[in-house]
SEFI-511745 format. One line per 2 residues: number of its first residue (from 1); their letters; for each residue x, y, z of N, C-alpha, C, O, CB. Coordinates in steps of 0.2 Angstrom, whole numbers, plus 5000, padded with zeros to 4 digits. Glycine has a CB too. Example, Ala and Ser with C-alpha at 12.3 -4.5 7.8 and 13.67 -1.06 7.14 Angstrom:
<rs>
1	AS	5066/4972/5039/5062/4978/5039/5066/4984/5039/5071/4983/5042/5057/4978/5045  5064/4989/5035/5068/4995/5036/5064/5000/5039/5067/5006/5040/5070/4997/5029 .
</rs>
This chain:
<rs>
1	XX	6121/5823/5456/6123/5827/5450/6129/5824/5447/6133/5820/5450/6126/5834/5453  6128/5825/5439/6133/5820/5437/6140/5823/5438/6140/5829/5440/6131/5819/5430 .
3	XX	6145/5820/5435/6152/5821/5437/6155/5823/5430/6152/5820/5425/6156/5815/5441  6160/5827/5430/6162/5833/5423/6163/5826/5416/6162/5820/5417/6174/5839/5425 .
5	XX	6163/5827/5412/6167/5823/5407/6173/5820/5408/6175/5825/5411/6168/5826/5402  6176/5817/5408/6184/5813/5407/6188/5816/5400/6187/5813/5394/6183/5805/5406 .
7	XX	6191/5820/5402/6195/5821/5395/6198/5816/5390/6202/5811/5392/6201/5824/5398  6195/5816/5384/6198/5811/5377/6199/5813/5374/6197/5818/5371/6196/5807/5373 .
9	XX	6206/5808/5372/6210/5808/5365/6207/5807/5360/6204/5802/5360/6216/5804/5363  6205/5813/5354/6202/5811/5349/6207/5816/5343/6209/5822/5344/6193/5814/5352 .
11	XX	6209/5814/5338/6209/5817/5333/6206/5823/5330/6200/5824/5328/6210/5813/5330  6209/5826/5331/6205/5836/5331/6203/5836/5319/6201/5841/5316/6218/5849/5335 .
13	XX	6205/5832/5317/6206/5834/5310/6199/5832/5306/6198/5835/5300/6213/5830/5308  6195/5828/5309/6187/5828/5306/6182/5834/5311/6177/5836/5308/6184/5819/5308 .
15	XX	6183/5835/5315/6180/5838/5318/6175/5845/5310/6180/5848/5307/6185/5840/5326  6171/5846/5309/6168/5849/5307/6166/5849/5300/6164/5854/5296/6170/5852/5308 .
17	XX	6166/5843/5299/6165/5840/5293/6156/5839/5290/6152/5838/5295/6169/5835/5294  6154/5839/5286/6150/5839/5286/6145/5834/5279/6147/5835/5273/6151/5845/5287 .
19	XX	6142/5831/5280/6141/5825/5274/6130/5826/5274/6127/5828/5278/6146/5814/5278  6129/5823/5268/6124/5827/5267/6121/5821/5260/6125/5818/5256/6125/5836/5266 .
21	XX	6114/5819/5260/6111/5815/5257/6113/5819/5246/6111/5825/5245/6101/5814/5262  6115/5817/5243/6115/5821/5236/6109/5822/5235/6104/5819/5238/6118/5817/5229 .
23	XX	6110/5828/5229/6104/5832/5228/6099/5835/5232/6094/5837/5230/6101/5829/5224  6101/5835/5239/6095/5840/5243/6100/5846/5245/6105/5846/5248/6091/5836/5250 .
25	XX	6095/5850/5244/6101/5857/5247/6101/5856/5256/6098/5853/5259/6095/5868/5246  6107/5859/5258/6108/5857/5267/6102/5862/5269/6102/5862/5275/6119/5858/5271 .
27	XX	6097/5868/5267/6094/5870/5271/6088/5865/5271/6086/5865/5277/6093/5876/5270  6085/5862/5266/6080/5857/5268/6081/5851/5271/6078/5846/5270/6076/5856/5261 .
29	XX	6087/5851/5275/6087/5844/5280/6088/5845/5286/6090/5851/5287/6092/5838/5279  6087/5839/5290/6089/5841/5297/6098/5839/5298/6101/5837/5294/6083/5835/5303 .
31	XX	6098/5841/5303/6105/5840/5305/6107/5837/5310/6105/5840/5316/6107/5845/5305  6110/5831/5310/6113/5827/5315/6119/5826/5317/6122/5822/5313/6110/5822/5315 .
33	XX	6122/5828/5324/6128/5830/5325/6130/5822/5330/6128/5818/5335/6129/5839/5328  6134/5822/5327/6142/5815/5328/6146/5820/5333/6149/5825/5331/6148/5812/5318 .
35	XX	6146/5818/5339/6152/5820/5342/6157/5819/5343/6157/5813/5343/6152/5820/5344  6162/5821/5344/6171/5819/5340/6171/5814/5343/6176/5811/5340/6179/5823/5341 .
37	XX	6169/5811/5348/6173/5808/5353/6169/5801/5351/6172/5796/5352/6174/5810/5361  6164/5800/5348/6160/5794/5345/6163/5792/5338/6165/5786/5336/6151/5797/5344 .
39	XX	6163/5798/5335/6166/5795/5327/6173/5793/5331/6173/5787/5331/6167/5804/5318  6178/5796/5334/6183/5793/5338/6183/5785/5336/6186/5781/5332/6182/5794/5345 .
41	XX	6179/5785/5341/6178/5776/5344/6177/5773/5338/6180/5767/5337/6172/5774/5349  6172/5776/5334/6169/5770/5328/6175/5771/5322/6176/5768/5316/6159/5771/5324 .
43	XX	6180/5777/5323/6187/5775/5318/6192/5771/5321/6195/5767/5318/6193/5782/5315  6193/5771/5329/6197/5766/5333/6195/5760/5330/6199/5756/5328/6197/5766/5340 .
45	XX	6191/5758/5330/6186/5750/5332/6184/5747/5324/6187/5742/5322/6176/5751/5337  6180/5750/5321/6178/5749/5314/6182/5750/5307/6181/5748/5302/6173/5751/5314 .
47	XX	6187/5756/5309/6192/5756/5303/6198/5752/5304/6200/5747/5301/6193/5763/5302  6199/5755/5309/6207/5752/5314/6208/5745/5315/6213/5742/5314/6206/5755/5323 .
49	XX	6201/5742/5318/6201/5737/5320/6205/5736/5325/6209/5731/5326/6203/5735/5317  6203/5741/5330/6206/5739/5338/6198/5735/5341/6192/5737/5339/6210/5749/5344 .
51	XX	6200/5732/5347/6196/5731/5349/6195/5736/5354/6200/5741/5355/6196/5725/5351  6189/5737/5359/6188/5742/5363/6191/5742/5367/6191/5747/5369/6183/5743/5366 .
53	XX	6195/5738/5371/6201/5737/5377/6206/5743/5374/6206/5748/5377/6205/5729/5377  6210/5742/5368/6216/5745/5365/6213/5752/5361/6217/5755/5358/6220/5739/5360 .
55	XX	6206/5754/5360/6202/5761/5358/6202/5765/5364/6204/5771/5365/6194/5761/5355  6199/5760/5370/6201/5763/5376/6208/5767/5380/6209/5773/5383/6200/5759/5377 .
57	XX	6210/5764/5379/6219/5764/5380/6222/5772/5376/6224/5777/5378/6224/5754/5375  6220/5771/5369/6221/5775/5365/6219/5782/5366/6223/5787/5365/6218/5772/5362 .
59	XX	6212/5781/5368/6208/5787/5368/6206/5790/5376/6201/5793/5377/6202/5784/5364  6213/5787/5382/6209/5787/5389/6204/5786/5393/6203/5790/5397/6210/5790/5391 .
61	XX	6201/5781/5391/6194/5781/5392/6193/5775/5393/6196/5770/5391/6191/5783/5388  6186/5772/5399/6188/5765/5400/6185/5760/5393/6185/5762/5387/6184/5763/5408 .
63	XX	6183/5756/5394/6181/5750/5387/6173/5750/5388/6170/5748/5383/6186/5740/5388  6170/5751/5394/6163/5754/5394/6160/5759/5391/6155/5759/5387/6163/5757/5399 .
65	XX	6165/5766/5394/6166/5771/5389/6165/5771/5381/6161/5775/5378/6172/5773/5389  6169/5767/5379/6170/5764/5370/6165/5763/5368/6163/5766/5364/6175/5758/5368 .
67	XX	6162/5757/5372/6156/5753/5370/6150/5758/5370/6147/5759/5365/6155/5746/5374  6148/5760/5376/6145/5767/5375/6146/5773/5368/6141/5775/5364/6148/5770/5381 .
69	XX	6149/5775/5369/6152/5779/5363/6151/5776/5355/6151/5780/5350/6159/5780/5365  6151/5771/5355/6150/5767/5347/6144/5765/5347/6141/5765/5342/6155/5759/5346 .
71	XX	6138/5762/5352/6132/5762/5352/6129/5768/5349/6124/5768/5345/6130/5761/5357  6132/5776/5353/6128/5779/5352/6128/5781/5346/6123/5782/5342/6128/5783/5356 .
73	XX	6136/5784/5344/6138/5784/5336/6133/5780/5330/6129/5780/5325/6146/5782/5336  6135/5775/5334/6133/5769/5327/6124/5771/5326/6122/5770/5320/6134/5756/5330 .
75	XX	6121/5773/5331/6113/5775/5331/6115/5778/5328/6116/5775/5322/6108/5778/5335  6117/5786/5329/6115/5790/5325/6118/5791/5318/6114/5794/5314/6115/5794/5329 .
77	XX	6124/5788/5316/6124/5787/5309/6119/5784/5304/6117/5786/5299/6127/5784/5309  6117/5778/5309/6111/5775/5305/6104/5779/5302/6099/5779/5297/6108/5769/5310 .
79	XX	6107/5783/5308/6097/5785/5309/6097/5791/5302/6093/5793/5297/6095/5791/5319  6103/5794/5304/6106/5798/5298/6105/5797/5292/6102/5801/5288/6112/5798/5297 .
81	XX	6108/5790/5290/6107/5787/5283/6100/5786/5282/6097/5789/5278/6110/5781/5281  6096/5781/5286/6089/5779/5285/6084/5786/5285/6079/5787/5281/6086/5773/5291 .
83	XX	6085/5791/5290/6080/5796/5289/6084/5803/5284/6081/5808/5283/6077/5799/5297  6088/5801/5282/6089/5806/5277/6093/5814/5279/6092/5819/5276/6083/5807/5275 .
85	XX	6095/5814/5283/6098/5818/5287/6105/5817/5287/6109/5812/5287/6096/5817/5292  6107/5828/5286/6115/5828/5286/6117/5827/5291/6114/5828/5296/6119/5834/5284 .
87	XX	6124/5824/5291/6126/5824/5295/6135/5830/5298/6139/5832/5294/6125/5816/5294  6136/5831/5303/6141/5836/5308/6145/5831/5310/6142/5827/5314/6138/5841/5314 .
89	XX	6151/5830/5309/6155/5826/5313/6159/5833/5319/6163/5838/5317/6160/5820/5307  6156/5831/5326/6159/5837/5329/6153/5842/5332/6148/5844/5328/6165/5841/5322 .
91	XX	6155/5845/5338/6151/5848/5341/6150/5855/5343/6146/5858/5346/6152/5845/5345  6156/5859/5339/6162/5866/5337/6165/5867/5343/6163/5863/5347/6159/5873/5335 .
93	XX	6168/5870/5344/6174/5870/5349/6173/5874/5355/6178/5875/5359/6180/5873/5346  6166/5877/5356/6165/5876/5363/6163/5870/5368/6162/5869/5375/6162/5881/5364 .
95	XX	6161/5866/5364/6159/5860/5364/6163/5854/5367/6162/5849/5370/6157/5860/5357  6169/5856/5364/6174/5850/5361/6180/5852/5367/6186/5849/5367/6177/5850/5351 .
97	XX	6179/5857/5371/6186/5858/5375/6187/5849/5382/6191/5848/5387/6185/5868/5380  6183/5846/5379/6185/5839/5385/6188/5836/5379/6189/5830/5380/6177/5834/5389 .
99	XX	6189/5838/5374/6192/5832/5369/6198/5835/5367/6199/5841/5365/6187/5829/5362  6203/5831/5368/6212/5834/5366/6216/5830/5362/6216/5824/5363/6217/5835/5374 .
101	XX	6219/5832/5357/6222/5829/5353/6229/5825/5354/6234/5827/5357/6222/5833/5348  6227/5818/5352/6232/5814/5355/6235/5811/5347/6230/5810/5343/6228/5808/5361 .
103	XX	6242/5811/5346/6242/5806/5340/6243/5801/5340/6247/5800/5344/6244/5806/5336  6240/5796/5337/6239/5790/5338/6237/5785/5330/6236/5779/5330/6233/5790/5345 .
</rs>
């Protein structure tokens, strides 16, 4: 049996955001949800420019974790754009109680 989540620092202020291909109404697409703690990692790493050592650090989490978490993100963004699908940044907040706001 797997073991609980690890509590992460993730900035609470994207969480619910919502982005979507122009000109299709959001009922005719699918929907693919970014979870806080992924978009996290890929604003530590790819905006930020921390390496995953110091996103880690950041976000209490090991540099495994990070690299985990930005694979998965970075898929499902892609997949998002190439298949046309909106995208949810954020999981809603029963969702999200392992993720606690750290500023950073």
């Amino acid at each position: 049996m797997p073991r609980n989540p690890k509590r992460r620092c993730c900035r609470l202020d994207a969480s619910g955001l919502y982005y979507k291909p122009r000109g299709v109404p959001m009922a005719d697409l699918e929907l693919l949800v970014i979870p806080l703690d992924e978009f996290e990692s890929m604003r530590l790493c790819d905006l930020d420019g921390l390496d995953q050592t110091a996103a880690g650090e950041k976000m209490g989490v090991s540099r495994g974790t990070v690299q985990r978490l930005l694979e998965s993100g970075r898929r499902k963004l892609l997949q998002a754009i190439v298949d046309k699908q909106a995208i949810q940044i954020g999981e809603g907040a029963e969702n999200e109680s392992d993720k606690i706001n750290c500023s950073h």
